[in-house]
MOPAC internal coordinates of N, CA, C and O (Angstrom, degrees):
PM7 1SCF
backbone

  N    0.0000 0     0.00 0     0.00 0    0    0    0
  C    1.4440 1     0.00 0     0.00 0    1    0    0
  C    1.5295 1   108.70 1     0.00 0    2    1    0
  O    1.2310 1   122.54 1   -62.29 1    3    2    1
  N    1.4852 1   112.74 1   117.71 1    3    2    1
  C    1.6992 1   118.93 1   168.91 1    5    3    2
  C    1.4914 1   102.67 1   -64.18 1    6    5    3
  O    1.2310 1   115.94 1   -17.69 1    7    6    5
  N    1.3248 1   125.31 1   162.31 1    7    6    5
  C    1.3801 1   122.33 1   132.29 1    9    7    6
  C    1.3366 1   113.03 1  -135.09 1   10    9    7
  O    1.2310 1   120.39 1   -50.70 1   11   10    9
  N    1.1909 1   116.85 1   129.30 1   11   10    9
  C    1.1947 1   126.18 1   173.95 1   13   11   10
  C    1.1075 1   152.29 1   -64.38 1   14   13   11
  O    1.2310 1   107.50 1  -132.78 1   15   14   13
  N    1.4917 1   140.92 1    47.22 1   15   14   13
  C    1.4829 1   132.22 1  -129.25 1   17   15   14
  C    1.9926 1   101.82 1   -96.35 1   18   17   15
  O    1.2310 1   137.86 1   -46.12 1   19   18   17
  N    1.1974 1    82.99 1   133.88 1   19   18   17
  C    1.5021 1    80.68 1   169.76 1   21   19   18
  C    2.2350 1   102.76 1  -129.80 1   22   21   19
  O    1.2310 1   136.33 1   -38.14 1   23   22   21
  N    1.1270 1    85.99 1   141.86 1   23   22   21
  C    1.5938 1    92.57 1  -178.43 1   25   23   22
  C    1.5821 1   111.47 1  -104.27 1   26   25   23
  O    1.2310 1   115.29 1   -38.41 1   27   26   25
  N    1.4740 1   126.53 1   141.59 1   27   26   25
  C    1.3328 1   134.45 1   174.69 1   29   27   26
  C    1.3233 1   111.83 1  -115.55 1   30   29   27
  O    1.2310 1   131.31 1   -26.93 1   31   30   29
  N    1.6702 1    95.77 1   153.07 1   31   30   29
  C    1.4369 1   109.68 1   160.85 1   33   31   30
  C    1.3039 1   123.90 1  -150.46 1   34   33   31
  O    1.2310 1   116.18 1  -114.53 1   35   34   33
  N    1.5311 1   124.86 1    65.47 1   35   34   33
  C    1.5475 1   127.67 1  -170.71 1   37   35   34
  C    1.5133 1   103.39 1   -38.82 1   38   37   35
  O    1.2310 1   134.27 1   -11.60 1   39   38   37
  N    1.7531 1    90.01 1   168.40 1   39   38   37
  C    1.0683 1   112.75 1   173.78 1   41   39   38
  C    1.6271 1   122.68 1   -72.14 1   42   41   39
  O    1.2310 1   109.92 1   -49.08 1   43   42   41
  N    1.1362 1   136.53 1   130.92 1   43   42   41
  C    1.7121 1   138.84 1   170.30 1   45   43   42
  C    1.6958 1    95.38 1   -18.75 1   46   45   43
  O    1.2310 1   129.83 1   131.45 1   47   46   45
  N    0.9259 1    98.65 1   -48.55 1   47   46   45
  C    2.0592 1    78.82 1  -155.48 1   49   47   46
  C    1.7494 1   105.92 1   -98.93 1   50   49   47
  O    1.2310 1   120.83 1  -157.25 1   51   50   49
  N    1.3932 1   116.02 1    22.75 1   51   50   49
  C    1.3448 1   112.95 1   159.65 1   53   51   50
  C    1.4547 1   119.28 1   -66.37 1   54   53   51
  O    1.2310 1   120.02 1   -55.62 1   55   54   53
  N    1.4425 1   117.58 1   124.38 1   55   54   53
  C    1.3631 1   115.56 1  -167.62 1   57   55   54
  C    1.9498 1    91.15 1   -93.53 1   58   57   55
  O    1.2310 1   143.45 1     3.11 1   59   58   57
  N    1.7418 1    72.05 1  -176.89 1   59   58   57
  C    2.0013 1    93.92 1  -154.34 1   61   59   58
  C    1.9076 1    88.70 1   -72.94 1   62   61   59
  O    1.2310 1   119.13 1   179.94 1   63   62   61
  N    1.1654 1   119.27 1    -0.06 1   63   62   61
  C    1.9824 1   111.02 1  -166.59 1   65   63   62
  C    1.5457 1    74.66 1  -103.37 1   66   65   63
  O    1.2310 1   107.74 1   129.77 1   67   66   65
  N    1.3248 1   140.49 1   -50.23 1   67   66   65
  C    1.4032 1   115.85 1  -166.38 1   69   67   66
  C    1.6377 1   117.83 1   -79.93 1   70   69   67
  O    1.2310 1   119.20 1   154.56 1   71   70   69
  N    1.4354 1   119.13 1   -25.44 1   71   70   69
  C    1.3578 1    99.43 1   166.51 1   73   71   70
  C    1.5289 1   112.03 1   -89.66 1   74   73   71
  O    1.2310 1   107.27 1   172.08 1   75   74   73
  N    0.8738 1   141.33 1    -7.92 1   75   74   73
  C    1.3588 1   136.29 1   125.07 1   77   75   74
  C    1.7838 1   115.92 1   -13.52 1   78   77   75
  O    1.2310 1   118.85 1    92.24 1   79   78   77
  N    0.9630 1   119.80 1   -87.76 1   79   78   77
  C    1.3876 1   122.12 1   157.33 1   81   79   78
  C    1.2084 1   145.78 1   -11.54 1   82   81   79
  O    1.2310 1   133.36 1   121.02 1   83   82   81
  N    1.6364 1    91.79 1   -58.98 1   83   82   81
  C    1.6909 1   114.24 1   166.90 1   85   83   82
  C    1.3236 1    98.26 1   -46.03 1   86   85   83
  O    1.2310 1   123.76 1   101.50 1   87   86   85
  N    1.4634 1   110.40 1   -78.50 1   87   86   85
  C    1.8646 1   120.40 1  -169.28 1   89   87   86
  C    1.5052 1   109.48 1   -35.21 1   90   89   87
  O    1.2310 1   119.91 1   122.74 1   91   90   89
  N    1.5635 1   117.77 1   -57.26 1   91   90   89
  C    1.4377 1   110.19 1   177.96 1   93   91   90
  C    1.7565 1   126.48 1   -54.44 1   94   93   91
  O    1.2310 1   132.98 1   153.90 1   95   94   93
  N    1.5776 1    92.52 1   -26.10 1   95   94   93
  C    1.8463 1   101.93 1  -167.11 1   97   95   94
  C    1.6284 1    79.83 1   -73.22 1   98   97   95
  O    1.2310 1   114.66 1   137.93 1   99   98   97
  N    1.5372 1   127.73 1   -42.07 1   99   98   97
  C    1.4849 1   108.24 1  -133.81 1  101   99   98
  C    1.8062 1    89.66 1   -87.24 1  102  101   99
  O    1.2310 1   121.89 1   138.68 1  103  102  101
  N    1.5003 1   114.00 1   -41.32 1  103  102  101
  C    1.2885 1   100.92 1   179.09 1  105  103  102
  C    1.3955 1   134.85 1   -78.38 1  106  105  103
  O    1.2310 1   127.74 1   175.38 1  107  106  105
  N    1.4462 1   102.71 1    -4.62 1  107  106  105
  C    1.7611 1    89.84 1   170.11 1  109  107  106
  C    1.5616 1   112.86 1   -92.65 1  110  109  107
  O    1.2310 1   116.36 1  -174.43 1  111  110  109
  N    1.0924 1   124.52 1     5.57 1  111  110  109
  C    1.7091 1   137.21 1   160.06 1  113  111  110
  C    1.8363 1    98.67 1   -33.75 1  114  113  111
  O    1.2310 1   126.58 1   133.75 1  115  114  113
  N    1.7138 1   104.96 1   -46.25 1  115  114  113
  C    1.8652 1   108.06 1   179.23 1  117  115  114
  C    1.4862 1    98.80 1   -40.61 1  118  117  115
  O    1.2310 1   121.06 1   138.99 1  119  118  117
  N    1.0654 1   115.58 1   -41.01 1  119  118  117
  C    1.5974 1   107.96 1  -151.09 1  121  119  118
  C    1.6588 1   113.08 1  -103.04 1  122  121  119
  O    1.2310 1   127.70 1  -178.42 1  123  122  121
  N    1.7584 1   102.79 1     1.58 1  123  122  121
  C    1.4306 1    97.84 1   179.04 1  125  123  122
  C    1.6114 1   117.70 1  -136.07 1  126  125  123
  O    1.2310 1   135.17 1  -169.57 1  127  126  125
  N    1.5201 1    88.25 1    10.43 1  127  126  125
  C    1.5971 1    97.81 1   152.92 1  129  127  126
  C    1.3952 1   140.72 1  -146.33 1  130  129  127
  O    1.2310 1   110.23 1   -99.97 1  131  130  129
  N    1.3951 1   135.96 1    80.03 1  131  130  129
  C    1.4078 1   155.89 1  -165.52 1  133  131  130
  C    1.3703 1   117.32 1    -4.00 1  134  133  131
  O    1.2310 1   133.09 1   147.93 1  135  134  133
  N    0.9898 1    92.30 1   -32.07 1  135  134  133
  C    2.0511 1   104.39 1   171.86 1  137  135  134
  C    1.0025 1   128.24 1   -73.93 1  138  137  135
  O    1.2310 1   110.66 1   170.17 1  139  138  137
  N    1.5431 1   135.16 1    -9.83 1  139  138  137
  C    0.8482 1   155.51 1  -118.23 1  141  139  138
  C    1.8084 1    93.26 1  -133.36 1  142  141  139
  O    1.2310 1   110.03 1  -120.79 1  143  142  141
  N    1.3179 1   136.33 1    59.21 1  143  142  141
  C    1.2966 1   132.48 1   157.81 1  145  143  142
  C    1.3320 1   131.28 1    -8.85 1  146  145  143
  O    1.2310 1   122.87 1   105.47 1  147  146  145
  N    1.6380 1   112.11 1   -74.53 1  147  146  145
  C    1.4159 1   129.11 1   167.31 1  149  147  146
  C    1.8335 1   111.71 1  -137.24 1  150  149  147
  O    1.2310 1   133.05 1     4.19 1  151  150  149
  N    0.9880 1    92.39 1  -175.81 1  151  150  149
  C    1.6163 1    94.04 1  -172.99 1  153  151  150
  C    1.7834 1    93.19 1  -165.78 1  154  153  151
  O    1.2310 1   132.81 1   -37.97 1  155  154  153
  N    1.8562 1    92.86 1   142.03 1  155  154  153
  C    1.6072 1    96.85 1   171.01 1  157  155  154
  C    1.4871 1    97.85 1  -155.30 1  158  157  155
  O    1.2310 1   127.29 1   -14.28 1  159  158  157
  N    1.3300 1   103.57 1   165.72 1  159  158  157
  C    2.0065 1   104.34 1  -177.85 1  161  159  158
  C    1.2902 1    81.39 1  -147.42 1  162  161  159
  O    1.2310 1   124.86 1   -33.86 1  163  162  161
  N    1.2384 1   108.28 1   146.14 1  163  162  161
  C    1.6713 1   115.33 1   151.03 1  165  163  162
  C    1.3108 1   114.27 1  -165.44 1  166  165  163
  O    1.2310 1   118.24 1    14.89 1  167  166  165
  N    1.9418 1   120.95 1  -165.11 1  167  166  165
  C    1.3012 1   109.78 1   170.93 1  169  167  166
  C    1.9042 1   103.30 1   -84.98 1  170  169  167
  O    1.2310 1   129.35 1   -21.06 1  171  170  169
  N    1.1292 1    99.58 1   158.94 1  171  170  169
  C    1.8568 1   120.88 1   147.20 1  173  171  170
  C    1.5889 1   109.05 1   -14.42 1  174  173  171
  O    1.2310 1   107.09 1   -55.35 1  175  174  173
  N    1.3819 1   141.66 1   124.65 1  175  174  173
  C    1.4145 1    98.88 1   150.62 1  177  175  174
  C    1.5031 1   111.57 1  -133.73 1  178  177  175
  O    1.2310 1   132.60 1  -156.95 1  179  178  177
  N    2.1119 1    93.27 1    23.05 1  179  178  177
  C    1.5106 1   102.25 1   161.86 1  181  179  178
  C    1.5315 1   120.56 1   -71.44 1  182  181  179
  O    1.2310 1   127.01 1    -2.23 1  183  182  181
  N    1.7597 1   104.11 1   177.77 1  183  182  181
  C    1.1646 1    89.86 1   172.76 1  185  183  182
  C    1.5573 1   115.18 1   -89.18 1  186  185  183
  O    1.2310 1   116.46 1   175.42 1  187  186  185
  N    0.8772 1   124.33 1    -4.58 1  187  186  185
  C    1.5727 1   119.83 1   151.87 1  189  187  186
  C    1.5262 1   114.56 1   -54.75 1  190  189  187
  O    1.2310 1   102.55 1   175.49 1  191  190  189
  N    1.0820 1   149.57 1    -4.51 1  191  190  189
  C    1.3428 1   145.63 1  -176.60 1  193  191  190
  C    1.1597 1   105.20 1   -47.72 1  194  193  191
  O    1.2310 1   113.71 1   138.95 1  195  194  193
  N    1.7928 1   129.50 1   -41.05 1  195  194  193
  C    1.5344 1    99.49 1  -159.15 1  197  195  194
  C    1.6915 1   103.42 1   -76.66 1  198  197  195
  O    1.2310 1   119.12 1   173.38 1  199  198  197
  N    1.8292 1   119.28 1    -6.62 1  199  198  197
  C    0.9543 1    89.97 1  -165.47 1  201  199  198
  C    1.9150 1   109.54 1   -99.76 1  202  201  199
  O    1.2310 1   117.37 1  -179.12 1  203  202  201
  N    1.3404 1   122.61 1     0.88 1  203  202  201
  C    1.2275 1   159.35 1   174.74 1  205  203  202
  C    1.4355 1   114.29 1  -125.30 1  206  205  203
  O    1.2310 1   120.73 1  -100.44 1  207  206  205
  N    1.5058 1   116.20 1    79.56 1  207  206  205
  C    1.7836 1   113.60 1  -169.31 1  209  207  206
  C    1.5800 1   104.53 1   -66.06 1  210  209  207
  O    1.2310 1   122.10 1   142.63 1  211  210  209
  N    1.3731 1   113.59 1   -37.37 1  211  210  209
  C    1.6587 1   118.08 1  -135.60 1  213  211  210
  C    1.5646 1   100.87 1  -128.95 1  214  213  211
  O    1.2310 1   114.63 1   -71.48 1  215  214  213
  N    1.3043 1   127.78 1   108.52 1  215  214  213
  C    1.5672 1   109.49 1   173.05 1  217  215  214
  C    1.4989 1    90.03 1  -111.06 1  218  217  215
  O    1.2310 1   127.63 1   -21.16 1  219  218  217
  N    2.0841 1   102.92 1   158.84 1  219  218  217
  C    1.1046 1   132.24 1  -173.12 1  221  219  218
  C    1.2842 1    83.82 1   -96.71 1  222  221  219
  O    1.2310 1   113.42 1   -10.30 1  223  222  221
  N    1.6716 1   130.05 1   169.70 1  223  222  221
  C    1.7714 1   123.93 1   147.27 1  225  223  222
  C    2.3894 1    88.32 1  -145.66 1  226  225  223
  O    1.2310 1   132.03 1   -70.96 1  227  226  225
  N    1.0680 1    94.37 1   109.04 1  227  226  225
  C    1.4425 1   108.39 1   151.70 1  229  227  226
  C    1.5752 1   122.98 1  -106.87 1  230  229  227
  O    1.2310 1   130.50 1   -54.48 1  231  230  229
  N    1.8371 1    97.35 1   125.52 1  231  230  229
  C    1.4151 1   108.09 1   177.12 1  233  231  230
  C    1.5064 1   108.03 1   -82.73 1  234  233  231
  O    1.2310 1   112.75 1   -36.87 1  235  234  233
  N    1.2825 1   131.30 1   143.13 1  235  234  233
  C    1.7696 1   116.42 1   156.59 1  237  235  234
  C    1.9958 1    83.83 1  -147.46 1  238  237  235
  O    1.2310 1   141.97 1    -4.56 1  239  238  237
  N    1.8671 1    74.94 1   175.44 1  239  238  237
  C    1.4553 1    85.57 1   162.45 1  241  239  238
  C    1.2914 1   150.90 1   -73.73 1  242  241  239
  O    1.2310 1   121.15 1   129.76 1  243  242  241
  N    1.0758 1   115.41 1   -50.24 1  243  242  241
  C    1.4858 1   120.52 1   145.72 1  245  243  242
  C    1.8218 1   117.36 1  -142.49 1  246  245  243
  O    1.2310 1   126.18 1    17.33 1  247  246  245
  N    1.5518 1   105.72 1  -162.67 1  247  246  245
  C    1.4402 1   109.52 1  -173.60 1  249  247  246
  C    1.6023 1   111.97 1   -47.04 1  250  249  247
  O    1.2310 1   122.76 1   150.28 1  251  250  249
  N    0.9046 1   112.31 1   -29.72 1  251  250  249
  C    1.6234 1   136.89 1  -162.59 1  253  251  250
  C    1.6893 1    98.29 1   -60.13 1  254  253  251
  O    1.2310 1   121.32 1   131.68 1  255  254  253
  N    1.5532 1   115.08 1   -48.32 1  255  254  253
  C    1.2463 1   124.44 1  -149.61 1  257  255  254
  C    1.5667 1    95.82 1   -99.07 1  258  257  255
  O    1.2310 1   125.94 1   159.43 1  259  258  257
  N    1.3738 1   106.18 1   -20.57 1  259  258  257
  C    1.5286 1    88.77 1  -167.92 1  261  259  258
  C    2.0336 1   103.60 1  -101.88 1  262  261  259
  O    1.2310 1   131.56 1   173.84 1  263  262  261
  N    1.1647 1    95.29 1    -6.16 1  263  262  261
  C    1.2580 1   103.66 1   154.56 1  265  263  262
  C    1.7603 1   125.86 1   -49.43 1  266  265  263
  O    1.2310 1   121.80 1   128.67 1  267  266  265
  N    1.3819 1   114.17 1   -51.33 1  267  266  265
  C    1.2637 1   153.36 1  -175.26 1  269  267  266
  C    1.2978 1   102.70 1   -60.57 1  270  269  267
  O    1.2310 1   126.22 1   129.31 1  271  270  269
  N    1.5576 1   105.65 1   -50.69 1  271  270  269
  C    1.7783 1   103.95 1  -170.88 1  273  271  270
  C    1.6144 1    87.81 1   -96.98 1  274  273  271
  O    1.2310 1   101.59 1   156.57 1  275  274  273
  N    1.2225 1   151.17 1   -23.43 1  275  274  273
  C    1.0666 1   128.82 1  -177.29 1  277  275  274
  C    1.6338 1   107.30 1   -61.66 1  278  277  275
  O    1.2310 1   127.60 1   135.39 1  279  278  277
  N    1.8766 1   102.98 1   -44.61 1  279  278  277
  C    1.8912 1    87.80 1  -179.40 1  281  279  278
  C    1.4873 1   106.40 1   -95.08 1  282  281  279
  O    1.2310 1   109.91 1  -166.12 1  283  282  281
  N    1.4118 1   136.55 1    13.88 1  283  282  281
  C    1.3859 1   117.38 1  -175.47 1  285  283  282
  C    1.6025 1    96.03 1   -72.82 1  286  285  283
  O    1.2310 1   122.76 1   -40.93 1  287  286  285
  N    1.4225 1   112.32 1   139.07 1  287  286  285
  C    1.5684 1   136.45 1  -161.23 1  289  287  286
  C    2.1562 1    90.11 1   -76.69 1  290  289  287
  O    1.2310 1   112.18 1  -167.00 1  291  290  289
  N    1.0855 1   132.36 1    13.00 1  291  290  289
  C    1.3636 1   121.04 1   169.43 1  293  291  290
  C    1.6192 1    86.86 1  -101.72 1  294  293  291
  O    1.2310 1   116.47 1   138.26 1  295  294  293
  N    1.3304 1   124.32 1   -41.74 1  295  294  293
  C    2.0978 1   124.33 1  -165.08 1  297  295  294
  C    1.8695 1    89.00 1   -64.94 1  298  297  295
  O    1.2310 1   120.93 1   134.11 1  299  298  297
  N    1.6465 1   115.83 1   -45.89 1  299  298  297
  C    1.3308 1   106.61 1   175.32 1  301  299  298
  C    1.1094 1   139.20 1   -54.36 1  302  301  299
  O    1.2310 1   120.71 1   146.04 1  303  302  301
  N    1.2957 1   116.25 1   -33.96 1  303  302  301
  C    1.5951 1   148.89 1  -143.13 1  305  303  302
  C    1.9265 1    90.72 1   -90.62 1  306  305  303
  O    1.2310 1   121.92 1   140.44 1  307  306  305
  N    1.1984 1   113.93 1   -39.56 1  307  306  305
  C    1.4427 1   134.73 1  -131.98 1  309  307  306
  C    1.6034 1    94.08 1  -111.25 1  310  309  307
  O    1.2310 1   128.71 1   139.28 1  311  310  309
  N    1.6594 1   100.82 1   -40.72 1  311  310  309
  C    1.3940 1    93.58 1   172.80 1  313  311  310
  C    1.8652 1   125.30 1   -77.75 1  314  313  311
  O    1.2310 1   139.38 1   138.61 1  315  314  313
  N    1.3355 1    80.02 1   -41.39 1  315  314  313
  C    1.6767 1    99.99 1   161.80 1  317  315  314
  C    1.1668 1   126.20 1   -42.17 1  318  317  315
  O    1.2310 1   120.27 1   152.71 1  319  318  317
  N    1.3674 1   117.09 1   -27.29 1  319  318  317
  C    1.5018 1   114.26 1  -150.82 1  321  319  318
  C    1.5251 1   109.20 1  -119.20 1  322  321  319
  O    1.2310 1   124.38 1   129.59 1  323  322  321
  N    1.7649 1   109.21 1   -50.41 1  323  322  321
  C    1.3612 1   107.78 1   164.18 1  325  323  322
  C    1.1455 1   122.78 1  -116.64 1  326  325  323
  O    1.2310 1   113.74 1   170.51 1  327  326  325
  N    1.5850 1   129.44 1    -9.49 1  327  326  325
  C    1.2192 1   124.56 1   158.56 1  329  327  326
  C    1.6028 1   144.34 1   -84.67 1  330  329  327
  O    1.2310 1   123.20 1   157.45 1  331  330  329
  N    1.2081 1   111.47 1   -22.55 1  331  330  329
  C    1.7792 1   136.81 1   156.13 1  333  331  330
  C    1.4519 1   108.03 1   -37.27 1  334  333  331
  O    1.2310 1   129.51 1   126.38 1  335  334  333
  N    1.5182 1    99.28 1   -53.62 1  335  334  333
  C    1.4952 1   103.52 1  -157.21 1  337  335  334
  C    1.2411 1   115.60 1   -82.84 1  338  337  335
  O    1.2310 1   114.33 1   148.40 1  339  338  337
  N    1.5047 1   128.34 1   -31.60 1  339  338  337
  C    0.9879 1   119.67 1   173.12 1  341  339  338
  C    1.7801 1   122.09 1  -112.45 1  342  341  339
  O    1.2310 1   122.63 1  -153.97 1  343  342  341
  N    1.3668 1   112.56 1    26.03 1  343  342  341
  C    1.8044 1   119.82 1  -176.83 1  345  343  342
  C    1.3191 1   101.80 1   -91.01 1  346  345  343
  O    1.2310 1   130.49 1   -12.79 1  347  346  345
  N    1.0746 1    97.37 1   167.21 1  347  346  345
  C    1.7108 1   109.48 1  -174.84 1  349  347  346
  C    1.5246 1   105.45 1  -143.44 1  350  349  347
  O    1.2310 1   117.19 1   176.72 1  351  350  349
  N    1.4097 1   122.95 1    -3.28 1  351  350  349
  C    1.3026 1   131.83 1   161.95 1  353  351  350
  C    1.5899 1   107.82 1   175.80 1  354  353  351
  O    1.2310 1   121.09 1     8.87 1  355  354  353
  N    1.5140 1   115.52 1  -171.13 1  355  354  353
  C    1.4660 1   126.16 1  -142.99 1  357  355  354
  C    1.2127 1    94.14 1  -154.60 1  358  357  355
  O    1.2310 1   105.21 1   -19.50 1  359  358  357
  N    1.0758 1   144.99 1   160.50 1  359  358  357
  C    1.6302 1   154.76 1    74.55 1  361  359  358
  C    0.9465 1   148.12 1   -76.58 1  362  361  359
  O    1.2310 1   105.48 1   -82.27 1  363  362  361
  N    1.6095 1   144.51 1    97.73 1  363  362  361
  C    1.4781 1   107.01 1  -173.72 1  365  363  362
  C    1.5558 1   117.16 1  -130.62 1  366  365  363
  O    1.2310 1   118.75 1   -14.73 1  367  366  365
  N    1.1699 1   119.99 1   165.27 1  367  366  365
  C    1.2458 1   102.77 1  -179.82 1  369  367  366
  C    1.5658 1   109.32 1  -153.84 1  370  369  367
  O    1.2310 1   114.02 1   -35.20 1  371  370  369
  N    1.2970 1   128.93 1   144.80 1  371  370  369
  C    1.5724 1   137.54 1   172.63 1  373  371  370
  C    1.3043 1   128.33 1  -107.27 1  374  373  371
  O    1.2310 1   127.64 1   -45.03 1  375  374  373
  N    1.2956 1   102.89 1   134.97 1  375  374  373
  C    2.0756 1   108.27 1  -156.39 1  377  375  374
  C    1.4842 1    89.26 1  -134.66 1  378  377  375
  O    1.2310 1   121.74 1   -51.46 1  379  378  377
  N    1.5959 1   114.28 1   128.54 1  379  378  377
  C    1.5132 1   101.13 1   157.38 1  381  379  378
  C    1.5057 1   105.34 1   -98.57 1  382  381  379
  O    1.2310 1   138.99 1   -47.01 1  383  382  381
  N    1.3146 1    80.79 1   132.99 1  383  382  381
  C    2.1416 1   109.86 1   176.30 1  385  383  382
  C    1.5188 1   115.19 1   -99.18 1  386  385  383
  O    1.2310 1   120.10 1   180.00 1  387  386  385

């Protein structure tokens, strides 16, 4: 099992309707791409949070799958749409657990 963590840090002037958004774009991805094991979003609740507010965590099966959801055109669509616009940086990283 991969998991996928990716870490956020919008920009200052993202309002509360667009990260709102984000969360909905990022979690219904469960339901529109097969690879997709589990799925979770939330805030930080290290003490690094202020500098990483928001981690993503995607389960898949292996490298293979998360390949799949990185190009399936809903992971694109989703990044494009509510996450592009308002991030201000990224992290991500893959561990098999």
């Amino acid at each position: 099992m991969i998991h996928h963590l990716v870490l956020f840090r919008y920009r200052a002037d993202a309002t509360a309707a667009q990260l709102a958004a984000a969360e909905r774009g990022l979690l219904a991805l469960q339901h529109q791409i097969p690879e997709i094991r589990a799925i979770s979003y939330g805030p930080n609740l290290a003490p690094s949070a202020a500098d990483w507010p928001y981690v993503l965590v995607v389960q898949l099966d292996d490298m293979a799958a998360v390949r799949g959801y990185a190009d399936h055109p809903a992971h694109v669509a989703c990044v494009r749409d509510f996450i592009a616009p308002i991030r201000d940086a990224r992290l991500a990283a893959d561990v098999a657990l």
